[in-house]
C-alpha positions as CSV (number, residue, x, y, z in Angstrom):
1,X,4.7,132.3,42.6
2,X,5.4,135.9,41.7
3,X,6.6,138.2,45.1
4,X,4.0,140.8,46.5
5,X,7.0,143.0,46.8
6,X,7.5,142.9,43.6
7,X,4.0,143.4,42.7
8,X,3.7,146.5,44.7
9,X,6.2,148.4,43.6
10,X,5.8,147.6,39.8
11,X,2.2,147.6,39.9
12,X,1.8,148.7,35.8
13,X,4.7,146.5,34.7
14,X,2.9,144.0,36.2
15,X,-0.3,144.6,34.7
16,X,1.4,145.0,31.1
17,X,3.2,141.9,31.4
18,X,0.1,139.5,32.0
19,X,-1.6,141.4,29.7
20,X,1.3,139.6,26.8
21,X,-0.6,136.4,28.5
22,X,-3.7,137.6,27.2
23,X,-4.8,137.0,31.4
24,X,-8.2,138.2,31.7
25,X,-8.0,138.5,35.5
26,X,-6.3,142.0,36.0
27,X,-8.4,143.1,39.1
28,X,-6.7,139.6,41.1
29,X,-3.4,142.4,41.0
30,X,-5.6,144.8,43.3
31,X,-6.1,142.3,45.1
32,X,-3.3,140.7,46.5
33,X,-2.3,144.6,47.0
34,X,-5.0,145.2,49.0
35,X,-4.8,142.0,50.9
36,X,-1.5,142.7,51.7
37,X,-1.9,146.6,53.3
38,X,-4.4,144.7,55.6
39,X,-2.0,141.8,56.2
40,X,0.4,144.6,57.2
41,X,-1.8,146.7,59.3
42,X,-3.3,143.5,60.8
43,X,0.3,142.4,61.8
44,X,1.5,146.0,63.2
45,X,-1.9,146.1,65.7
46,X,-0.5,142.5,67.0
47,X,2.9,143.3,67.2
48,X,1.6,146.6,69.0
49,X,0.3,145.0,71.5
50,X,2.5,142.3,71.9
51,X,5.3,144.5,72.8
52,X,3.0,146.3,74.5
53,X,2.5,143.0,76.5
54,X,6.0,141.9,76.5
55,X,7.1,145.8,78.4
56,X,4.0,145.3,81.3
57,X,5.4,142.1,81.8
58,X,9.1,143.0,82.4
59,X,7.5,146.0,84.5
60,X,5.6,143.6,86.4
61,X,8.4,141.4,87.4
62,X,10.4,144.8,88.6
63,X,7.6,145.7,90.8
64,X,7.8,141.6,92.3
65,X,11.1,142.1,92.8
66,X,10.6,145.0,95.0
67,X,7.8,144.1,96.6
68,X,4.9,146.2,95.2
69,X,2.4,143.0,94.7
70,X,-0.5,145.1,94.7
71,X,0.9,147.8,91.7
72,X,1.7,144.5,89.7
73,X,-1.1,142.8,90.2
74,X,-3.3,146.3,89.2
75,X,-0.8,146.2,85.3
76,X,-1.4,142.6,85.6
77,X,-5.3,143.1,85.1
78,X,-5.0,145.9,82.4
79,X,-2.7,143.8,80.4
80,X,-5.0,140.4,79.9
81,X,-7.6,142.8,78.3
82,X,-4.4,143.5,75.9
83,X,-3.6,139.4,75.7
84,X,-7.8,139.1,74.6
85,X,-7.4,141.9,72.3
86,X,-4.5,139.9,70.5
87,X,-6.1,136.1,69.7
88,X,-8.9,137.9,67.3
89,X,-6.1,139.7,65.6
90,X,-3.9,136.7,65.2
91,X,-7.3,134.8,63.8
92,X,-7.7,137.9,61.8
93,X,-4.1,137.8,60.3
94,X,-4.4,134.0,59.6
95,X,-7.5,134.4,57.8
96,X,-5.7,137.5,55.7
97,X,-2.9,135.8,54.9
98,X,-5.1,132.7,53.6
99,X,-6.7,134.8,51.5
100,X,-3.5,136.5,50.3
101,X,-2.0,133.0,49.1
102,X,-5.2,132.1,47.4
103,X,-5.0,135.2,45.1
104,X,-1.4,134.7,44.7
105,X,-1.3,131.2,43.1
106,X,-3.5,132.3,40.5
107,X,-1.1,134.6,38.8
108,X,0.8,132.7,36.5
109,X,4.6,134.2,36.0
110,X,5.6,137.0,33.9
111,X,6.2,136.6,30.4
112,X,10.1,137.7,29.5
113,X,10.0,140.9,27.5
114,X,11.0,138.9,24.4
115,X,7.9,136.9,24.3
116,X,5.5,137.8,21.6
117,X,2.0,138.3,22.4
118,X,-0.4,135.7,21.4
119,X,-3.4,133.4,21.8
120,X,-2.8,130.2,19.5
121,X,0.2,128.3,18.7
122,X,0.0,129.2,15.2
123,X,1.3,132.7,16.8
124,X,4.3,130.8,18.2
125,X,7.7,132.6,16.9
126,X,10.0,130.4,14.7
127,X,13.2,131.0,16.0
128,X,15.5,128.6,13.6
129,X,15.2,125.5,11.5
130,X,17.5,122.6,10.8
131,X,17.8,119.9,8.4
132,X,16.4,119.2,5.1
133,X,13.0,117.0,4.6
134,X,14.0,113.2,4.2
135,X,12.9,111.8,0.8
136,X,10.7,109.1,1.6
137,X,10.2,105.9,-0.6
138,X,6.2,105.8,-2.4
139,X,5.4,103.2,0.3
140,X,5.9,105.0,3.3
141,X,3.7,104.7,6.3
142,X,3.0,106.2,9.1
143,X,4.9,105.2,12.4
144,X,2.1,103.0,14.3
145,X,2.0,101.0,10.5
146,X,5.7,100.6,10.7
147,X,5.2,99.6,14.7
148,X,2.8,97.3,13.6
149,X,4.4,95.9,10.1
150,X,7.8,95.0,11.9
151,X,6.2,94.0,15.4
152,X,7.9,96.8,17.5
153,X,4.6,98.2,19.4
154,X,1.9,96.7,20.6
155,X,-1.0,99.4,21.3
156,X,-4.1,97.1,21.5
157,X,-2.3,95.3,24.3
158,X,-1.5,98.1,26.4
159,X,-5.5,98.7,25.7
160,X,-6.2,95.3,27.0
161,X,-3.8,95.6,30.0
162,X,-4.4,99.5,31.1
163,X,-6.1,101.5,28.5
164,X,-5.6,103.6,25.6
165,X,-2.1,105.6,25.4
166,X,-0.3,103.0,27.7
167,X,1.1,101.2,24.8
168,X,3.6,97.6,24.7
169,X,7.2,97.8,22.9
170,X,8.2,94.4,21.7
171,X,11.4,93.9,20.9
172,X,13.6,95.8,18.7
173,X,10.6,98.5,19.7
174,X,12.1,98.1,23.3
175,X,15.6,98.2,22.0
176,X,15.2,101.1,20.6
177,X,13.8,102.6,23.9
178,X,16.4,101.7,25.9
179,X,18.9,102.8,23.3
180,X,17.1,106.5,23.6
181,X,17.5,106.6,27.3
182,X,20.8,105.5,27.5
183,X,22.2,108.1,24.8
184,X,20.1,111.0,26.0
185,X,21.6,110.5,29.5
186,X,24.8,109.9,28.4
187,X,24.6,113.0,26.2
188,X,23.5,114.9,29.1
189,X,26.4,113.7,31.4
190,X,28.9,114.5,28.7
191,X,27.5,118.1,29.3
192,X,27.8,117.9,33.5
193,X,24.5,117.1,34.1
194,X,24.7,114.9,37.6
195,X,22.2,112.0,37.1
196,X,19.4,111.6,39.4
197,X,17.2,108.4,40.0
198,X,13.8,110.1,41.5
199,X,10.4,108.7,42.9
200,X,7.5,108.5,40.3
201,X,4.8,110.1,42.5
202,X,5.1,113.4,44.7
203,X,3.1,114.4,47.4
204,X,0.6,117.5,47.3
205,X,3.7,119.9,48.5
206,X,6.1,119.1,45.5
207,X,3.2,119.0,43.2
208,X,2.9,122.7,44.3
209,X,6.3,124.0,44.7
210,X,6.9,123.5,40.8
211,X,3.4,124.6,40.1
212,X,1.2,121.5,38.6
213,X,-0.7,122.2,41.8
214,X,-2.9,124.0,41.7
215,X,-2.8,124.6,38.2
216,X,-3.0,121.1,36.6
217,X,-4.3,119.1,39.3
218,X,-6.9,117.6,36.6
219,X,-4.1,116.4,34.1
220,X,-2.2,115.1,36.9
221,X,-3.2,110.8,37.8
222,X,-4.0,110.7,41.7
223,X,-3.4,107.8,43.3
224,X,-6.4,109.0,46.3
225,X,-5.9,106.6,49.4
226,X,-2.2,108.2,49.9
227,X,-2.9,111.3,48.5
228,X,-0.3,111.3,45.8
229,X,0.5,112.1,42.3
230,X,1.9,110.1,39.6
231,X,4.9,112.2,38.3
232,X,4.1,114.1,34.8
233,X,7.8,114.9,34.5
234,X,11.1,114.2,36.3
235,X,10.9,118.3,36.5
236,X,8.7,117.5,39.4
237,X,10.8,115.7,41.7
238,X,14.2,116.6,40.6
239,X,13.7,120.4,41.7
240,X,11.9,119.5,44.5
241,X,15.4,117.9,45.8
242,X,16.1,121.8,46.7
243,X,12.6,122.6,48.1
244,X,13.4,124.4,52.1
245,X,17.0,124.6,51.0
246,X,19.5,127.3,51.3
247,X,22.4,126.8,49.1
248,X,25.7,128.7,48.9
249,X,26.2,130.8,46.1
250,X,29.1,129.1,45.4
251,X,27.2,125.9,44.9
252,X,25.7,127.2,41.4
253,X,25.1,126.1,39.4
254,X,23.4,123.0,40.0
255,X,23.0,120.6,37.2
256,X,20.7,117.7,37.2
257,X,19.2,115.1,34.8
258,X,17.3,112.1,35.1
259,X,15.3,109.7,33.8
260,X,11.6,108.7,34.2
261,X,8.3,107.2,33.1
262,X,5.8,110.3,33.1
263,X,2.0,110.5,33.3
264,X,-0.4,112.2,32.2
265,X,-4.2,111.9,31.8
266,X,-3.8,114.6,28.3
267,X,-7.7,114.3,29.3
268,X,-10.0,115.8,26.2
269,X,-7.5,115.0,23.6
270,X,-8.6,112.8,20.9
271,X,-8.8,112.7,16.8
272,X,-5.9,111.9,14.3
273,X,-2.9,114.0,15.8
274,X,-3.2,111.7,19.0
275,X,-2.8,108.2,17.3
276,X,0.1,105.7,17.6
277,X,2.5,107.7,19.5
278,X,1.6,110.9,19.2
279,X,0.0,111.6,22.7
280,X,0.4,109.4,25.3
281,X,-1.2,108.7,29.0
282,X,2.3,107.1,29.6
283,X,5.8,107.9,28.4
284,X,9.7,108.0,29.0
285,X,11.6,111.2,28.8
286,X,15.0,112.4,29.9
287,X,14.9,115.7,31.7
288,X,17.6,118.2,32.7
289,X,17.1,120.5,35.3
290,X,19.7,123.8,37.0
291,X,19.3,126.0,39.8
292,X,21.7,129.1,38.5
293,X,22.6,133.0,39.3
294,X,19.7,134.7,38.2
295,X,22.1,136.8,35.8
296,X,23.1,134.3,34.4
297,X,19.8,132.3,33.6
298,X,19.0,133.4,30.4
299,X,22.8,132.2,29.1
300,X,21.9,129.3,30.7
301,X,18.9,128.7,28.8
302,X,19.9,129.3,25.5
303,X,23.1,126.6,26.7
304,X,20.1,124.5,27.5
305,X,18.5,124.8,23.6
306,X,21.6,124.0,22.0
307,X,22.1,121.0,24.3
308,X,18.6,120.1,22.9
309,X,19.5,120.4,19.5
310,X,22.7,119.0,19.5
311,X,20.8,115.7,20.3
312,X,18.3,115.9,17.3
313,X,21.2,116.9,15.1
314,X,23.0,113.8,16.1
315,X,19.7,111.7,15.4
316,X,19.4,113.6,12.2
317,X,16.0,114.6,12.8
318,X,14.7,118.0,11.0
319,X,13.7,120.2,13.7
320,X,13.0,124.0,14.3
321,X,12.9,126.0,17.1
322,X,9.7,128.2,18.4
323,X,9.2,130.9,21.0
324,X,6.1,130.4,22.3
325,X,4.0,133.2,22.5
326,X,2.0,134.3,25.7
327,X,-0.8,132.5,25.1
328,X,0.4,129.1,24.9
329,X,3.3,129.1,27.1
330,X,2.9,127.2,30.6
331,X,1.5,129.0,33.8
332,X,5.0,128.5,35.4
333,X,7.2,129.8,32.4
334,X,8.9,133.3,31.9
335,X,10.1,131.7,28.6
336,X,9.9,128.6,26.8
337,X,11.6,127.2,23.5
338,X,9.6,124.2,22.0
339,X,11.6,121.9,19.5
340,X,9.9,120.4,16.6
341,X,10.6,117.7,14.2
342,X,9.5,116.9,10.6
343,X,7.3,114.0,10.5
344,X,7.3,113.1,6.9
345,X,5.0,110.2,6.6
346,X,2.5,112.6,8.6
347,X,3.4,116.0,6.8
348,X,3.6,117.6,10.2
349,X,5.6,118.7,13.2
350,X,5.5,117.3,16.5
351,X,7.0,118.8,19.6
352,X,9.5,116.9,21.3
353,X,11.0,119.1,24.2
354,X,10.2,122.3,25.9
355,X,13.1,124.7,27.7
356,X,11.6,126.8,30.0
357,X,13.0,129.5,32.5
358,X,11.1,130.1,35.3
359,X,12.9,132.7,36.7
360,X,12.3,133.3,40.5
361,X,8.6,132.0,40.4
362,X,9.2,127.8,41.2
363,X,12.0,129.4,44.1
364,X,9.5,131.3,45.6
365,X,7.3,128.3,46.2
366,X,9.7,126.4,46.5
367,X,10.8,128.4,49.5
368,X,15.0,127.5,47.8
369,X,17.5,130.3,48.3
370,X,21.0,130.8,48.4
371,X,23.1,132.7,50.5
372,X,25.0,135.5,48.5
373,X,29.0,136.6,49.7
374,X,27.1,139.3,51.6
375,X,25.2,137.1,53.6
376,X,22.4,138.2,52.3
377,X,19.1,135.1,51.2
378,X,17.8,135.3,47.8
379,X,15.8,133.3,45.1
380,X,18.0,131.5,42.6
381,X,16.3,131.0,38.8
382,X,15.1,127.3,37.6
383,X,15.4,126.2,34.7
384,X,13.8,122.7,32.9
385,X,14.1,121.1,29.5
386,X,13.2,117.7,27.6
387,X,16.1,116.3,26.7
388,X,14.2,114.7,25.3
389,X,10.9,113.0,25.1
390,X,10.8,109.8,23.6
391,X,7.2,109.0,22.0
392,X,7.9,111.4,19.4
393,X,11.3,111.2,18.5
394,X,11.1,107.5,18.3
395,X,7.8,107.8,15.8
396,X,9.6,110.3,13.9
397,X,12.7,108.1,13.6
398,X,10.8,105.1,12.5
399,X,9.0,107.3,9.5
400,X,12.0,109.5,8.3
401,X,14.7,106.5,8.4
402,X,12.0,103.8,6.8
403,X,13.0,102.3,3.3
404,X,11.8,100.0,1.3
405,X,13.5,97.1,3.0
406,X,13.3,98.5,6.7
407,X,14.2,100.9,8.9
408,X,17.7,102.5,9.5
409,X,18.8,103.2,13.3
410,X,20.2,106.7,13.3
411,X,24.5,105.9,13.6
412,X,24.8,107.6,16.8
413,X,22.0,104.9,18.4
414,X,24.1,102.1,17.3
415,X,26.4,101.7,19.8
416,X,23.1,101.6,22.2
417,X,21.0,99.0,20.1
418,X,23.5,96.4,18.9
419,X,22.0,96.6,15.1
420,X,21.5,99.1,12.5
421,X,18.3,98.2,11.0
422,X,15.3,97.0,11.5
423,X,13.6,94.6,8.8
């Protein structure tokens, strides 16, 4: 949530800055402005009078004290016209301030000034690229033939026993997703990333202080009789660890990973580029997650890409690196780097992890500070990444290793799975 402090004094940078969004809403920015002069003037009328209050009341006891009842009791009468006066104001301020948050969380954070401006992924800034394209033999298939050819994944099953997108691995299938997790946490310790075992559904104020809520509420699985979500990243809980918190500056930064099954109902997706494991209602992923310096965040983030893609270099996975442009990055996000591998069985690229700074704007919701040398409270930056997702990584590792006999496990999985191929 951006700060109205910040929106008052920069009122045009503002504006120019959701304008890289392509946010058609520029007159919300008034708004909360407006709102919040009558907040103010709202709250000086009541404090007004409240210390207006609080002085007859220390004036009355004086005049107790020395006896002059009937001059006290005479302020006492012209002050509980003063004590009615206040309750409208208080409603009035309550109501104002409603209103105020209700403009607020529809503002989605500003874009960093390196994000290009955009509407469609296809205006998505390739950043780098890695690897070479793996030659594949004339009998290749695509990764839910491969599932189904050496019985690995079972996606009519999941069908029978949830739904579509919730699908079954089967043996070395399950292997191999195990071996994932284990080397993606692992990998993420190796970097200092404390591990974190986290609840799989969050309650309305967690969905909110990282921002699915309001903002994704319909992609989100409710579980109604509790009033709960099912998680649709580890993102979710692990930062809320630090929601009402105020850390020591000394105590950045903070380094978390952790691993969970994440849901999501991806509602209105269908066609080709959703089946086997390209979209799922159900997946694992590793996440990492760091509360840092604010000057130091954008360091951090780029530490946080290279961690990234020193994993799909290891799995030797072609990949590249996008800047997202305004218009497709996330309501939360300042600035996010997708990753992409090569499928080559589907002659395409699939995203397998986002990095995203969010600058101040989950702190502020998040009501988490920390308390500078000076004393003085301010917002830390968050910061999130995939690291990684497994749906996609594991499909493109099943095309690009596949041979004519099998499939290869990538060497570094080895040591997780117990065998090297699959045939």
């Amino acid at each position: 949530m951006l700060q109205v402090s910040y929106i008052r004094e920069n009122k045009e940078e503002v504006l120019e800055r959701l304008s890289v969004r392509n946010f058609n809403q520029p007159e919300l920015v008034d708004e909360v402005i407006y709102l919040d002069d009558q907040r103010k003037s709202t709250q000086l009328q009541a404090d007004e009078l409240l210390a207006k209050g609080n002085a007859a009341a220390k004036q009355i006891g004086e005049l107790m004290r020395n006896g002059k009842r009937d001059e006290a009791e005479a302020i006492k009468a012209e002050t509980s016209k003063s004590k009615e006066d206040i309750k409208p104001l208080q409603e009035q301020l309550a109501t104002i301030e409603h209103e105020l948050h209700q403009k607020l969380v529809q503002l989605p954070n500003l874009p960093h000034k390196s994000v290009p401006k955009g509407k469609t992924p296809e205006e998505n800034e390739v950043v780098l690229s890695n690897g070479t394209k793996p030659e594949l033999p004339a009998s290749a298939l695509p990764h839910w033939e491969l599932a189904a050819k050496y019985n690995l994944i079972d996606f009519e099953l999941g069908v029978k026993i949830t739904g579509a997108g919730f699908p079954v691995y089967k043996g070395k299938g399950a292997k191999m997703q195990r071996a994932l997790i284990n080397f993606f946490l692992a990998e993420a310790e190796k970097a200092g990333y404390d591990e974190m075992m986290v609840p799989l559904m969050v309650n309305e104020a967690s969905g909110f202080g990282t921002g699915q809520l309001p903002d994704k509420e319909g992609q989100m699985y409710h579980v109604g009789l509790d009033n709960l979500y099912l998680i649709p990243t580890a993102e979710v809980p692990v930062t809320n660890l630090y929601r009402d918190v105020i850390l020591k500056e000394e105590e950045l930064p903070i380094k978390n990973c952790g691993y969970t099954p994440c849901f999501r109902r991806e509602a209105g997706s269908y066609g080709a580029h959703v089946r086997g494991l390209n979209r799922l209602h159900q997946f694992d992923k590793v996440e990492i997650v760091q509360v840092v310096h604010p000057e130091e965040s954008y360091e951090v983030l780029e530490q946080m890409s290279l961690h990234v893609q020193s994993l799909l270099q290891k799995l030797g996975l072609q990949y590249r690196v996008l800047r997202l442009c305004g218009g497709d990055m996330g309501f939360t996000s300042a600035l996010t780097y997708d990753m992409e591998v090569y499928s080559a069985a589907q002659e395409r690229w699939l995203e397998v992890s986002s990095v995203s700074n969010f600058e101040t704007f989950q702190s502020n919701r998040l009501k988490l500070r920390y308390k500078g040398k000076e004393g003085k409270t301010q917002l830390p930056h968050t910061l999130n990444g995939s690291a990684l997702a497994l749906p996609r990584i594991l499909a493109s590792i099943l095309e690009n290793y596949q041979t004519e006999d099998g499939i290869k496990v990538p060497e570094c999985l080895v040591a997780y799975t117990g065998f090297n191929f699959i045939g």
